[in-house]
N, C-alpha and C positions, 0 to 999 in steps of 0.2 A: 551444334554441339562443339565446345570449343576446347575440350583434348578426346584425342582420339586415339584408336586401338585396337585391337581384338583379342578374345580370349586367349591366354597361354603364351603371351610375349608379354614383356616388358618395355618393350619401346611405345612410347608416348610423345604426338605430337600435340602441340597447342594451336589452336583455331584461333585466331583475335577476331577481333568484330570486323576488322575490312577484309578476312576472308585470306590474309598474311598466314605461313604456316614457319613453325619454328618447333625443335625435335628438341621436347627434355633431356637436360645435361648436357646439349652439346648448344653450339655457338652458330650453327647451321639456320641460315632463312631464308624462306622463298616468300619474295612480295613479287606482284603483278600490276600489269596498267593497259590500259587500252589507246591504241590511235585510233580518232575516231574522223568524221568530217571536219568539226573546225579546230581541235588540237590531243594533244596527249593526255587521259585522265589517270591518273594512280593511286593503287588501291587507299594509300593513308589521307587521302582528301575524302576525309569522311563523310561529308555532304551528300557527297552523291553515292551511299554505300547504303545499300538494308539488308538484310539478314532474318533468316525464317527458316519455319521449317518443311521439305517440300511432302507431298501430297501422300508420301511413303510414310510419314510420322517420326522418319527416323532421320532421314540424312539434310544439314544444314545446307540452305543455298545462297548466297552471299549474290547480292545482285549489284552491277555498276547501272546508275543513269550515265546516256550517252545522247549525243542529238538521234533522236528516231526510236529512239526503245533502249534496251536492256542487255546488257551480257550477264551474262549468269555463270557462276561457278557453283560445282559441283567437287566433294572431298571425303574420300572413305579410306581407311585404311584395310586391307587386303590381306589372306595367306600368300604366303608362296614358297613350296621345300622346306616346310619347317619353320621357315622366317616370316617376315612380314614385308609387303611394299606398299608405296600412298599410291592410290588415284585422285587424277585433278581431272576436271572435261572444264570446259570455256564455251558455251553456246552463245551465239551470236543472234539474238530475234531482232534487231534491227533490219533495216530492207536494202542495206546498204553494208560493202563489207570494211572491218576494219582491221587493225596492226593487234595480235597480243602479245606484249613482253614480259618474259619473266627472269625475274633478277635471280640470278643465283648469290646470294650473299654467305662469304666464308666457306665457301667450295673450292675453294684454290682456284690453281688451272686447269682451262678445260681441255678438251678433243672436240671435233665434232665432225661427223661421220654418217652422211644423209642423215636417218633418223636417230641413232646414239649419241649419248652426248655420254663422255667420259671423263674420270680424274683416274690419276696416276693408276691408269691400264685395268682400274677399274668401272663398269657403265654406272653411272648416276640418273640417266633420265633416257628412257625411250618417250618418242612419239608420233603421235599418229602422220605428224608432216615434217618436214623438214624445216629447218630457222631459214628463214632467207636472209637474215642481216645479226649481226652481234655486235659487242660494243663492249669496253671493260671499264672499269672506274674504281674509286677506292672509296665503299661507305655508299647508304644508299643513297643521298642527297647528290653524290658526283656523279653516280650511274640514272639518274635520274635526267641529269640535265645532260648526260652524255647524248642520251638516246632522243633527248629532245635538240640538242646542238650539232653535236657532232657529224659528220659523216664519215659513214659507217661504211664496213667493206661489204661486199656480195658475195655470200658463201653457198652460192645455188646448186652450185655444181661440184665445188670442193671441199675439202676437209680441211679444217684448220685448228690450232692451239689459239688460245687468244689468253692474256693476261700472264701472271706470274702467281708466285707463292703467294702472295700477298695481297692478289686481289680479286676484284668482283668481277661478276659477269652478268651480262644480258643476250638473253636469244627472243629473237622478233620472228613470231611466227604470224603471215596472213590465214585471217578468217572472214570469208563469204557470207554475205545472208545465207541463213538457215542454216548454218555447217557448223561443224562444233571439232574443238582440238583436245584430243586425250594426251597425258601424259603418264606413265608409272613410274617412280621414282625411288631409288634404293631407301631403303631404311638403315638397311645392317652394311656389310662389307659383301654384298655378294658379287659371287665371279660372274653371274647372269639373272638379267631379268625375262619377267614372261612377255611375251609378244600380246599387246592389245586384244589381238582377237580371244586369246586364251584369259581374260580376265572377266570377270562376274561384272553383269551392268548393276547400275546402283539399287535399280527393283529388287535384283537377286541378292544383294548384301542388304537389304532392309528386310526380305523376307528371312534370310538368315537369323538376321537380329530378333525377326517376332517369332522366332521359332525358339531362341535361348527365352525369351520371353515367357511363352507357352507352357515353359517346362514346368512354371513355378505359377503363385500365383495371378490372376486373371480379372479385369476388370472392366465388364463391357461400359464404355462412353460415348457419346458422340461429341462433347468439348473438346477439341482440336487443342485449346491452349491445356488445359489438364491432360490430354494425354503425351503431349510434346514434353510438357515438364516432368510426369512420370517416367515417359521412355530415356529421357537423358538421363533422371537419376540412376533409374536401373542400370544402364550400358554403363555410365559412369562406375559405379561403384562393380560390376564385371569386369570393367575393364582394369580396375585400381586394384581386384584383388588379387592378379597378379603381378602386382609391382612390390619389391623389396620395404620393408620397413623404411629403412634408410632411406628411399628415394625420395627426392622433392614432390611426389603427389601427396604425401600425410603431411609434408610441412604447412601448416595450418595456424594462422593467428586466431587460437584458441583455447580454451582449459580443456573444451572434452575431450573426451577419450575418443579421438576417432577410428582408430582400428576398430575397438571391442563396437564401436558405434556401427560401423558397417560390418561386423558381425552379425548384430544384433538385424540389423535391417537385411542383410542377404539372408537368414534365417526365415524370416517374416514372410518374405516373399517368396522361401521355397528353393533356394538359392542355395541347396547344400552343403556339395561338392567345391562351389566356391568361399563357402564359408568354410567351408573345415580346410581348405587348400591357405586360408589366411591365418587362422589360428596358428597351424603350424610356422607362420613366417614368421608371425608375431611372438614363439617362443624359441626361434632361433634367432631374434633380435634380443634375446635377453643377457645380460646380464650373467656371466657364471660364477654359481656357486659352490665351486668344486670341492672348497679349499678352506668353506666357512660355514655356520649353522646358519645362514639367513637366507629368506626369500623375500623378492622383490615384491610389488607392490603391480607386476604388469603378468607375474607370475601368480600370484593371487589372483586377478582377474581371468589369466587365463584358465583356471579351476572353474570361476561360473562361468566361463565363455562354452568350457566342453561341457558343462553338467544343461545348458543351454541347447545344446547339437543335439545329446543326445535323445532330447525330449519330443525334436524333431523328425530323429532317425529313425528310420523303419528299418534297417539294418543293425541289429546291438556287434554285429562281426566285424563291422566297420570299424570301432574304437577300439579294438582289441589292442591295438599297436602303439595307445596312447598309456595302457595300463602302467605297466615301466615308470614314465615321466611321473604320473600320480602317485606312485608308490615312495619315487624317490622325495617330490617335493612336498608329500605328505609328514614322510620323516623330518624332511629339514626345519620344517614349518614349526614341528612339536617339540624340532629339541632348539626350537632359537626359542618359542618362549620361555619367559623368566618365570621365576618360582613361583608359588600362591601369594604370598606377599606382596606382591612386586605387577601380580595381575592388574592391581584396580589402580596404578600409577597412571597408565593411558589407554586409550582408547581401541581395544584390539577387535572390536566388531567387523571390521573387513577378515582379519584373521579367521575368527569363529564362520563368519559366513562363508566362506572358503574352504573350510574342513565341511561344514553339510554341505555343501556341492560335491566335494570330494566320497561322503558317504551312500549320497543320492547315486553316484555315477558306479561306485561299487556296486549295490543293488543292482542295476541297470544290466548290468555284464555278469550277474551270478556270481560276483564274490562277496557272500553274505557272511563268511567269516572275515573277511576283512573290512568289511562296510559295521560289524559289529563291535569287532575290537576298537574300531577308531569311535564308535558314538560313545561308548563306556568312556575313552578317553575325553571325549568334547563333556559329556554331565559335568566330569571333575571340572576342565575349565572354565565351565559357563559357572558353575557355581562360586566358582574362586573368583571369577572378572567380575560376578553378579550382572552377569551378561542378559538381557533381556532378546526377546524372539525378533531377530533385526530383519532387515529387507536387503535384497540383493544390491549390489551398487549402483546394477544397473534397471534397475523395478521402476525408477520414473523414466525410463524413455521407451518402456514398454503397457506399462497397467492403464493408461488412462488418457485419450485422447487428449481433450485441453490441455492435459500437462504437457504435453509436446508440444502443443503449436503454441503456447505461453513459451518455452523454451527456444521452439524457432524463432519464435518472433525479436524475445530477449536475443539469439544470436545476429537476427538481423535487425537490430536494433530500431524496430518500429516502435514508435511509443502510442502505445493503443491497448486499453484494458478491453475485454471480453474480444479477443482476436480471433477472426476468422479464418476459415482456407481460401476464401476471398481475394481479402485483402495480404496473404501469402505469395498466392499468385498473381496477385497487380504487383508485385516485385520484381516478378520475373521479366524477360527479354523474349523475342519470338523464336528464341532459337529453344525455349527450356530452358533458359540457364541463369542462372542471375551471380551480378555482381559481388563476389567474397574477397573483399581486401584487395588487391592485387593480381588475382582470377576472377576467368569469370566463373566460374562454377567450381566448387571445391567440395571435397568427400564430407565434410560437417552437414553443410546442407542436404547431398544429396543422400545423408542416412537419414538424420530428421526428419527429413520429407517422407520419406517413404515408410521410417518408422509413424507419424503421421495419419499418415495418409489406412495403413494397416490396422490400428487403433481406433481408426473410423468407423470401417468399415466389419472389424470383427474383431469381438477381446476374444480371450480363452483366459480362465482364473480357475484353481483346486478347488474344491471345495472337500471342506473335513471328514467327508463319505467315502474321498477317494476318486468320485465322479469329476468330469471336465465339465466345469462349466461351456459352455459356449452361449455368448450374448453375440445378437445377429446387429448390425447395424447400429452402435451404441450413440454415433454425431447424428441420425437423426433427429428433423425436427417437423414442425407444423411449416414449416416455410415452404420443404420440398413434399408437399402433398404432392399426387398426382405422376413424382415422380421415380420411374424404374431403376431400380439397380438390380445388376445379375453379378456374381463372383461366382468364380471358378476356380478350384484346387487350391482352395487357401489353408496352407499346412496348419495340423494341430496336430497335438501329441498323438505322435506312431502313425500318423494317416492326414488326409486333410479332408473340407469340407465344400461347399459351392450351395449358394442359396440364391433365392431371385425374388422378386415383390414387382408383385403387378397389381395394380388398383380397378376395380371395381366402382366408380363414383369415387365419394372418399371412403373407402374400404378396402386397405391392400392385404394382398392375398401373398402370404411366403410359402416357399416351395421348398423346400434344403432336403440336402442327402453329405451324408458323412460316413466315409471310409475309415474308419477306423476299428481295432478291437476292443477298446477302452469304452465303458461307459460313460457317456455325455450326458447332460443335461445343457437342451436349447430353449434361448428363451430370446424376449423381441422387447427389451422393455421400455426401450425408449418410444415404442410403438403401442405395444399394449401390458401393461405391468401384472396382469393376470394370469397369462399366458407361458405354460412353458410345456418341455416335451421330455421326456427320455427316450424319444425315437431314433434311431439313426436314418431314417428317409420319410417325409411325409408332407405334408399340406395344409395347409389352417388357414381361414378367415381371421386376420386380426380384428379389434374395437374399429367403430372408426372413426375419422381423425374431422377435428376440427379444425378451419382453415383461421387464423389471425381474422380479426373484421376489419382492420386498420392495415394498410401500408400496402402493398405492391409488394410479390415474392423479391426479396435481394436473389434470387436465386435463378431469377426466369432466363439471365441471358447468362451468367457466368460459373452457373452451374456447373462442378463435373458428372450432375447426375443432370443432363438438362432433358435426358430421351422420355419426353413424358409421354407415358401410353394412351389409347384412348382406352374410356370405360368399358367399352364394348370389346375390347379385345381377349382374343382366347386365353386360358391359362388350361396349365397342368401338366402333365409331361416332365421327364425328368431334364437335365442341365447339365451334367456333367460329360 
C-alpha cells in the first residue's frame, strides 16, 4: 500500500515502490540499504526491490535481494495518545548477518542516545538496537557514498550530535541471521514515543484493519490479487476520508468529482460514519455564500451526496444537524434562479435535481411541510425550464456495472472495448495498487474500483410500487459456472442484505436474507430471468446454466470468484 494511515488523523505517509517513506507536505525522507557480503545495496536500485502483499492481505512488504536470500521490510502506520507513529521492522532471512542503514533525509540534526535518536529535544526514532556507526552527508547521493567511503565514527557506547541544520544523516544498525530490527518513528511533534514492546505486531494492525472492514460490506474470495486490491482501495479511501479537502490526497489529474466519488463508494460499502464525516469536510471546503443569492456547484452536489446517506441510514436522528444547511442552501438556490423567462436560457437540470434530493431528504426526517412547500415550488420551475425527469449526477458510477468499469478503464486509459475486471486488475502491482499519474494509487481509482466492483455484485434500483428492487449478482455470466460467491452486509436502503450461490452441477442454488423494513423485491436475472421474490430470507433453485461449448473459462485462474464448490457440497443455513 503505498500511502498510509489510520483512521481519524490526517497525516499521510507515501510508500514508493523501493519501500522509501516520505510524510505528505513535508520534505521529511526515510530511504534505506543493506551491507551485505559482497557490498552495499540501496533501496533506489531497483532491480533488486519487489513488493507484495504479505500473507495478512493487508500490510506491503517490500523485499531487497542480497547474496543469500532476502531482507524484508515491513511498514504500518500506528495509534499512539491521540496521534499517530510509523513502524518499520527489517528481517534479515539470509544465513549470514548484515549492515541496515537508514538515512534520515531533511531531519536536521540529530542526538543519539543508545536507542533514541533525537531533533531539537524532541525523540524522532526509537529502536529496537542501538546504531553502531553514523555518517552525515548533504542529499541522498552524498549520504550514499558517505556510508559506502567514508569512515565512520563508533557510537557504541556514546551519544553524539552528528551533522547541522542543513543536513542528512545515516544510522547503521547490525542485523544477524534471523533477527529483525524495529523502529517507531514520530509522525507529529510528540514529546514521547511508545516503547517497542507496547506497539501492536503487524498481525494485530491487519486484524484491526479487517475488522473496519467487517463493519461494512463483505466479500468471501480466495483470489489473493482481488482481495489485495479490494483491501487497499478500501483503507485507501478510510484513510483519505479524513484528510482536509485541501490536502494533496484529492489533488487528482482528473475531471471527476472525487470526493462526491468516494462518497459514493464508502456508502456502497457500508462505510457510513466515514462518509458522512467527508461530506461535512467537503461543505466546509465551500465556497461562502453569505453575502450573495448563489450556490456553488459542489454545494449542489452535496444536496444529493446527503439525500444519498440518508438512504443508507438506519438512523434518520443522525441528519438532524444537517437540516439548517439545507434549509439555508434551499433558499439561496431558489432565489438565484432567474425569472420564467430567463429559465429555458441554460441548462439548470443539476439545479432542479438538487431541489428533489433536498425534498426526498425532508420526507426522510418528517418535515413534510416543508418537503411540500418546496415540490409546489419545483412544478412551477420544472414547468417554466420545461425541465424533463433528469438523473442524478452521480446515477452512472452507481446504476450499472459496465458503466463503471468502461469508465475505469477510460480513466486508466486501456484501449479495449467490452472491458473486463480482468483485464482491470492485470493493471494492477502486487501491492493493490496501481500506477495514477504520478501516484501510485490515487482516490479516483480506488472509488471506481470499489464502486465497481459493488455494482457487480448487487444493484439496488426504485421501483414505481415503492418496493426496492434488489438484483443479486448482475456481472454474472456463463463463464463463472460452478463458481461461489457469498456477500455479506451489503448496505441497502435502511438495512442491508447477504446472499450466497452454491451450485449443484450446473444449478446454483441462492440463499439471501435482508434486514431491512422496506419492502424488497429480489431477483437473480443475470442467472435466471423468471425468478424473483418479495421475501426478505429464503432459498431457491435457480434454471440451470449452460456452460459456453467453445474456449476455456477466462475466469479459471484469475477469477475473484475462483472458490468453485464441489456439486456435492451442502447448502442451506443462513449467512449472515
Amino acid at each position: 500500500m503505498p500511502e498510509l494511515g489510520i483512521l481519524g488523523h490526517n497525516v499521510m505517509l507515501d510508500l514508493d515502490s523501493s519501500g522509501n517513506l516520505s510524510w505528505s507536505g513535508a520534505t521529511k525522507r526515510i530511504c534505506w540499504g543493506v551491507g551485505a557480503d559482497d557490498r552495499w545495496h540501496f533501496s533506489q536500485e531497483r532491480s533488486s526491490i519487489r513488493q507484495s502483499v504479505d500473507s495478512n492481505e493487508i500490510t506491503t512488504v517490500t523485499r531487497m535481494r542480497v547474496p543469500g536470500g532476502d531482507i524484508t521490510q515491513r511498514v504500518e502506520v500506528i495509534p499512539w495518545e491521540g496521534q499517530s507513529v510509523t513502524k518499520i521492522e527489517f528481517y534479515n532471512e539470509t544465513p549470514i548477518p548484515v549492515a541496515i542503514s537508514i538515512m534520515l533525509l531533511n531531519f536536521g540534526p540529530i542526538e543519539i542516545n543508545s536507542t533514541t535518536i533525537s531533533s531539537n529535544e524532541k525523540p524522532i526514532i526509537i529502536s529496537s538496537k542501538s546504531p553502531r556507526i553514523s555518517t552525515s552527508g548533504s542529499g541522498y547521493e552524498n549520504l550514499t557514498d558517505e556510508i559506502t567511503n567514508a569512515e565512520i565514527r563508533d557510537l557504541r557506547t556514546i551519544a553524539s550530535s552528528i551533522g547541522n541544520a542543513n543536513s542528512d544523516s545515516a544510522l547503521i544498525f547490525p542485523l544477524p541471521h534471523s533477527t529483525k530490527l524495529e523502529l517507531v518513528i514520530n509522525n507529529h511533534d510528540l514529546d514521547h514515543l511508545p516503547a517497542l514492546e507496547l506497539t501492536p505486531s503487524f498481525d494485530e494492525i491487519s486484524n484491526g484493519w479487517q475488522k473496519h472492514f467487517e463493519s461494512g460490506m463483505e466479500i468471501q474470495t480466495d483470489d489473493n490479487r482481488f482481495a489485495s486490491v479490494l483491501n487497499t482501495a478500501r483503507r485507501h479511501l478510510l484513510i483519505g476520508s479524513d484528510q482536509d479537502v485541501t490536502s494533496p490526497f484529492w489533488k487528482v489529474n482528473s475531471d471527476e468529482p472525487v470526493v462526491p466519488l468516494t462518497v459514493l463508494a464508502l456508502l456502497a460499502w457500508g462505510h457510513i460514519d466515514s462518509a458522512k464525516k467527508l461530506i461535512f469536510k467537503y461543505m466546509e471546503s465551500m465556497p461562502s455564500n453569505l453575502f450573495k443569492n448563489s450556490v456553488s456547484k459542489e454545494a449542489l452536489h452535496a444536496l444529493c451526496l446527503w439525500q444519498k446517506y440518508i438512504e443508507f441510514c438506519t438512523k434518520k436522528e443522525e441528519v438532524e444537524d444537517i437540516i439548517p444547511w439545507i434549509n439555508e442552501t434551499v433558499r439561496q438556490l431558489l432565489a438565484s434562479l432567474p425569472g420564467k423567462r430567463r429559465l429555458k436560457k441554460r441548462d439548470y437540470t443539476l439545479e432542479i435535481v438538487s431541489l428533489r434530493a433536498a425534498i426526498e431528504i425532508f420526507k426522510s426526517v418528517q418535515r413534510e411541510s416543508l418537503a411540500l412547500e418546496l415540490q409546489n415550488q419545483l412544478v412551477k420551475i420544472e414547468e417554466a425550464a420545461g425541465s424533463q425527469e433528469s438523473p442524478s449526477p452521480f446515477e452512472k458510477y452507481t446504476n450499472s456495472y459496465q458503466t463503471i468499469i468502461e469508465i475505469l478503464g477510460e480513466y486508466l486509459q486501456i484501449q479495449q472495448s467490452s472491458l473486463t475486471l480482468d483485464q482491470i486488475l492485470s493493471k494492477t502491482d502486487p501491492t493493490g495498487s496501481i500506477i495514477a499519474g504520478s501516484r501510485q494509487q490515487d482516490p479516483v481509482f480506488s472509488a471506481l474500483f470499489l464502486l465497481a466492483i459493488r455494482a457487480g455484485y448487487i444493484q439496488e434500483n426504485k421501483l414505481p410500487s415503492g418496493e426496492k428492487q434488489i438484483e443479486i449478482a448482475p456481472s454474472y455470466n456463463r463463464d463463472w459456472i460452478g463458481v461461489g460467491i457469498q456477500i455479506r452486509n451489503a448496505p441497502i436502503s435502511s438495512g442491508n442484505i447477504g446472499y450466497a450461490i452454491r451450485w449443484h452441477g450446473t444449478s446454483p442454488a441462492l440463499l439471501w436474507e435482508a434486514d431491512t423494513p422496506q419492502r424488497i423485491k429480489v431477483n437473480a436475472w443475470s442467472l435466471d430471468k423468471s425468478w424473483f421474490s418479495t421475501e426478505h430470507i429464503g432459498e431457491t433453485l435457480l434454471s440451470k446454466q449452460f456452460p459456453k461449448e467453445t474456449a476455456v473459462s477466462i475466469h479459471a485462474e484469475t477469477s475473484p470468484l475462483r472458490n468453485r464448490l464441489k456439486p456435492e457440497s451442502e447448502d442451506g443455513g443462513t449467512f449472515q
